[in-house]
MIVEXNU-335563 format. One record per residue: residue in three letters; x, y negated, z of N, C-alpha, C in turn. Coordinates in steps of 0.02 Angstrom, whole numbers, padded with zeros to 5 digits, always signed. Example, Ala and Ser with C-alpha at 12.3 -4.5 7.8 and 13.67 -1.06 7.14 Angstrom:
BEGIN
ALA+00660+00284+00390+00615+00225+00390+00660+00165+00390/SER+00642+00112+00354+00684+00053+00357+00645-00002+00394/
END
This chain:
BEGIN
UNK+02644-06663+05407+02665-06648+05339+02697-06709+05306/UNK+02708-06764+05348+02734-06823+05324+02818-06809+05276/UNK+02858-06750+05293+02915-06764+05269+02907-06706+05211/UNK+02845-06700+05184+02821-06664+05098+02814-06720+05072/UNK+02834-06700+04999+02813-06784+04947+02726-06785+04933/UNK+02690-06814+04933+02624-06810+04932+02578-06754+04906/UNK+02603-06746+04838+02579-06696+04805+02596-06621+04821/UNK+02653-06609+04846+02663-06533+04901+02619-06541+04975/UNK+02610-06605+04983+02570-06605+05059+02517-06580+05034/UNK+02471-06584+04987+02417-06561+04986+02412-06500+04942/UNK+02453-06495+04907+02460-06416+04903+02470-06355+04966/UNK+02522-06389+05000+02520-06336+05057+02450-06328+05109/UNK+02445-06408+05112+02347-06397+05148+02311-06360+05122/UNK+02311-06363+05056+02255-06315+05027+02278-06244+05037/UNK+02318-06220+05035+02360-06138+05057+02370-06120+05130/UNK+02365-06178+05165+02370-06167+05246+02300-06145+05262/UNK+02239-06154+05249+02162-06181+05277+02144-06093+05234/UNK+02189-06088+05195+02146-06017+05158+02181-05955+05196/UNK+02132-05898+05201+02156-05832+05245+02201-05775+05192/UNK+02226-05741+05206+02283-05718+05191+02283-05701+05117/UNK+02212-05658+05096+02196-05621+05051+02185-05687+04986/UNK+02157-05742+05008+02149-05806+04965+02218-05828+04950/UNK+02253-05830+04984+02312-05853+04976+02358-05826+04919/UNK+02330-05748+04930+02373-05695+04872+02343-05697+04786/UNK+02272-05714+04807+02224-05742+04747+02247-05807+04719/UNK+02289-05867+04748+02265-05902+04724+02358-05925+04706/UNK+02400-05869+04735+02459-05879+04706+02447-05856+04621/UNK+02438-05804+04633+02427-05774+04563+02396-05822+04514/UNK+02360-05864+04524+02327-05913+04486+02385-05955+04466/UNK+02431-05986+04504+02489-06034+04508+02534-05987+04472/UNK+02543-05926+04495+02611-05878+04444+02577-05893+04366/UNK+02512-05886+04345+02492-05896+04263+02486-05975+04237/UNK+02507-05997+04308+02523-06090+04270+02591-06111+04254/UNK+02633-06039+04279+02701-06056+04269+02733-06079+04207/UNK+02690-06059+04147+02734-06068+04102+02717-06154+04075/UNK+02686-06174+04096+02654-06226+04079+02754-06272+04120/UNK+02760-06252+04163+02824-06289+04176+02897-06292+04140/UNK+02899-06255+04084+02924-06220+04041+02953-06301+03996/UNK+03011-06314+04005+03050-06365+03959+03046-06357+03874/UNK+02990-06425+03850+02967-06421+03788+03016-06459+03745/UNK+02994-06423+03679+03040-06427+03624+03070-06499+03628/UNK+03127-06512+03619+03140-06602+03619+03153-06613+03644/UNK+03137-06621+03707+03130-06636+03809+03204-06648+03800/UNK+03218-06708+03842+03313-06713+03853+03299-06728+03943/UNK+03386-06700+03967+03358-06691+04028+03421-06720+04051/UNK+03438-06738+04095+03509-06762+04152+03527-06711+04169/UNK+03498-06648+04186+03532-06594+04225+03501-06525+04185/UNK+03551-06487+04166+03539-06417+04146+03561-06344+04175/UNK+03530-06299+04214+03581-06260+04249+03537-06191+04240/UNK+03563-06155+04191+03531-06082+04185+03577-06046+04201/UNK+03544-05990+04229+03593-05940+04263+03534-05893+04293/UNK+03571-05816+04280+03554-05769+04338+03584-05767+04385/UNK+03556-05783+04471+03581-05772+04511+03575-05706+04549/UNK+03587-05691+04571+03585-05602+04629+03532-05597+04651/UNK+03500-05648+04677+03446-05632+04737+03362-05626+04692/UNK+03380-05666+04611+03332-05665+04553+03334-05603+04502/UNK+03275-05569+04488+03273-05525+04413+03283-05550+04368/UNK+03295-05602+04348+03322-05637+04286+03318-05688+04297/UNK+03337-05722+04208+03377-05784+04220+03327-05828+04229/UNK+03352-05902+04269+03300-05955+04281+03342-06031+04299/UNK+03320-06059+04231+03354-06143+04175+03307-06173+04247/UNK+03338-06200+04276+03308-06279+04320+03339-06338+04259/UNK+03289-06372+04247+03292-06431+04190+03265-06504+04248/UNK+03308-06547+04249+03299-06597+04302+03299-06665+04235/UNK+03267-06709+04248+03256-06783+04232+03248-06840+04274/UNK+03287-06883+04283+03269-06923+04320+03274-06998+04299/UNK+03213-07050+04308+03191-07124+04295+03218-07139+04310/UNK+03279-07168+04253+03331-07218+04293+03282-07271+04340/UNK+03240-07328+04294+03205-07347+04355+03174-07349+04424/UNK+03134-07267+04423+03093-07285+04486+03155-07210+04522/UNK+03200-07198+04511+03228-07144+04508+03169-07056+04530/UNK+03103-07044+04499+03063-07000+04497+03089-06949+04473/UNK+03091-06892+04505+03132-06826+04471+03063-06784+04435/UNK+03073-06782+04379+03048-06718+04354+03064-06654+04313/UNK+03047-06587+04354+03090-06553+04345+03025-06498+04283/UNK+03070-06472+04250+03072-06409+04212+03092-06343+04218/UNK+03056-06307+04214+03100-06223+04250+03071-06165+04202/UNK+03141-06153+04174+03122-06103+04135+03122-06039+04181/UNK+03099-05970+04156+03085-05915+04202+03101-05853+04125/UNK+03136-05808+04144+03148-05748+04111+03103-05701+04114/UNK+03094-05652+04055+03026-05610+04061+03014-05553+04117/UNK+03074-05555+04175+03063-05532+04213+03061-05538+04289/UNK+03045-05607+04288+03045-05638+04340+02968-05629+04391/UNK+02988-05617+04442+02917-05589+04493+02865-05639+04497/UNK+02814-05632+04508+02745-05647+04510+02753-05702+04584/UNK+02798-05692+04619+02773-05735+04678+02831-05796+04653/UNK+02913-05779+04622+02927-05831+04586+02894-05875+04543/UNK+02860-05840+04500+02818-05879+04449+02770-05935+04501/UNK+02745-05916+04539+02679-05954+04590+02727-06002+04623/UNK+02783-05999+04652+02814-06076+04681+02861-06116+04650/UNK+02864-06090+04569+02878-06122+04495+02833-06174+04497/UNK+02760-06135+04476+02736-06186+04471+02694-06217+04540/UNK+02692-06201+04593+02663-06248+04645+02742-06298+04645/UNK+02785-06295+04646+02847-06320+04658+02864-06393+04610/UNK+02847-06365+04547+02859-06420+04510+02800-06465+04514/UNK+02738-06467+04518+02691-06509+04519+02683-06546+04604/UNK+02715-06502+04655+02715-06533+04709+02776-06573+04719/UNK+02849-06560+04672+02880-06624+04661+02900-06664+04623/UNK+02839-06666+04580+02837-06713+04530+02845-06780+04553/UNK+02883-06828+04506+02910-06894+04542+02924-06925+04606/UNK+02941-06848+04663+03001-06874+04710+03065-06894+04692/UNK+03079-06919+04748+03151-06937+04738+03189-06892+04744/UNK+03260-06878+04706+03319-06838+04726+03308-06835+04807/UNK+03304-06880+04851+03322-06889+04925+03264-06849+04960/UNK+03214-06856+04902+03140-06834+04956+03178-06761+04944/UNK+03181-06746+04882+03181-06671+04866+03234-06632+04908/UNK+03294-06681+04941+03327-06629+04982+03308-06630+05073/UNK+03272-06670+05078+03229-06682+05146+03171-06635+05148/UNK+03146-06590+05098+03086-06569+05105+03111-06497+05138/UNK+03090-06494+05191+03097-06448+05250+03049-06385+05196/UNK+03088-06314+05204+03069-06258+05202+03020-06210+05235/UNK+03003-06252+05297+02941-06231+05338+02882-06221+05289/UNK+02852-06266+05233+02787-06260+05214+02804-06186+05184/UNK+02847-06151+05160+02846-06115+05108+02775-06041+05164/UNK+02802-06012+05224+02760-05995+05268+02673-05967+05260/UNK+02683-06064+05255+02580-06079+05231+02559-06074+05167/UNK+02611-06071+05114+02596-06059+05069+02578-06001+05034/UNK+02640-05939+05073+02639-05872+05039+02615-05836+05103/UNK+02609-05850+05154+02578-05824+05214+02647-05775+05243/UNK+02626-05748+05287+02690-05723+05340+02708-05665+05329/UNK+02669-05616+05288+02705-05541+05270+02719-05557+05209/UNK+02710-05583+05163+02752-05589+05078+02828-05639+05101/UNK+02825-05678+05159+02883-05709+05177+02933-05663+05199/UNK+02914-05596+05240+02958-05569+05256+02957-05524+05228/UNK+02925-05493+05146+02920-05444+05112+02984-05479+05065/UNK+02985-05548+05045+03004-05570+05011+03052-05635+05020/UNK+03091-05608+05065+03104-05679+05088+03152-05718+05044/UNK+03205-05697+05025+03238-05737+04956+03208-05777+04904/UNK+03161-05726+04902+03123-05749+04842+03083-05795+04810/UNK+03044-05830+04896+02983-05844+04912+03034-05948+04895/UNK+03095-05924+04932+03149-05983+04922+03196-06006+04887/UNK+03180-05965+04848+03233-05951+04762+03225-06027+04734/UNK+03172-06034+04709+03156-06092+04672+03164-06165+04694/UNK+03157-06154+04766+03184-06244+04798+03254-06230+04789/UNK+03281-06195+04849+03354-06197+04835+03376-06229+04776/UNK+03375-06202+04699+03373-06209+04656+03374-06303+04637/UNK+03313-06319+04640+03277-06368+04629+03339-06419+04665/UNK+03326-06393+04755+03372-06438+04797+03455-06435+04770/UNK+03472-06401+04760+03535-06394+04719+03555-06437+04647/UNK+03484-06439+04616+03505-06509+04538+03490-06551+04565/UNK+03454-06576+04619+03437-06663+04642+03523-06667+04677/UNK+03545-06623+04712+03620-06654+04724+03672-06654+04690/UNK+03670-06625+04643+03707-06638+04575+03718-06674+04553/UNK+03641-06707+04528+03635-06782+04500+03642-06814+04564/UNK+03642-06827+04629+03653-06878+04637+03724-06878+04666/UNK+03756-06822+04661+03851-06841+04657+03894-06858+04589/UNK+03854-06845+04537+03851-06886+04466+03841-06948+04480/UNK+03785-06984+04535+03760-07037+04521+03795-07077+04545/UNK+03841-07049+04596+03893-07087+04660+03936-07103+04625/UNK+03954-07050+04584+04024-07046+04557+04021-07113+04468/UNK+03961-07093+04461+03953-07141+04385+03948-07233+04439/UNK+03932-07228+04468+03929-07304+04517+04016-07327+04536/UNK+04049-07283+04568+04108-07273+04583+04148-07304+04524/UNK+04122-07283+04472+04183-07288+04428+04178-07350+04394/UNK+04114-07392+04415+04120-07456+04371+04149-07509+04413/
END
């Protein structure tokens, strides 16, 4: 699990070690923490990208920040009132498992854990879905960092 940023390594341990039916229990727990990821009043961000895409029931704001210093991404994700229950659960396992990676970790993080997380029939009940939210995620860390090339470039 070395190429997860720490805090998804042990999220996915804890979802790998549990049997199928726990797994579906304890997404649901993570879908009612979703809103807690929810970009608060004020909040200024480097990257803003809301949109309904096709493969989503509604719309869903990825809100990206990143330390100029230690360059730590933290992301924000808004979710529309009709967004599915297993989206809501890798909202929020997603954002707290990549809390202060790097842009670089975040596009290195292999799609395999998603599997152990939602188990093997909601993956193939759901398979877009289950990957909606990295994509996403992996999509504003390369944003900003062809902003970041390009803002370097130009001085």
């Amino acid at each position: 699990m070395s190429a997860y940023p720490p805090a998804l390594a042990e999220i996915v341990a804890f979802f790998d070690s549990l049997p199928e039916d726990e797994k579906r229990e304890n997404l649901i727990v993570y879908a009612d923490q979703s809103a807690g990821c929810s970009p608060k009043e004020g909040q200024r961000f480097d990257l803003e990208d809301v949109r309904k895409d096709e493969e989503c029931t509604d719309t869903v704001g990825v809100f990206l920040r990143v330390d100029p210093a230690t360059r730590a991404t933290h992301f924000r994700i808004s979710l529309g009132p009709h967004v599915q229950t297993l989206t809501k659960a890798m909202t929020a396992i997603l954002c707290k498992g990549l809390d202060a990676a790097t842009p670089e970790q975040i596009l290195d993080v292999p799609q395999d854990f998603v599997p152990k997380i939602v188990g093997g029939q909601l993956v193939r009940l759901r398979s877009q879905t289950v990957y909606y939210i990295l994509t996403r995620m992996k999509s504003a860390a390369k944003v900003w960092m062809n902003r970041e090339r390009a803002a370097s470039a130009a001085i």
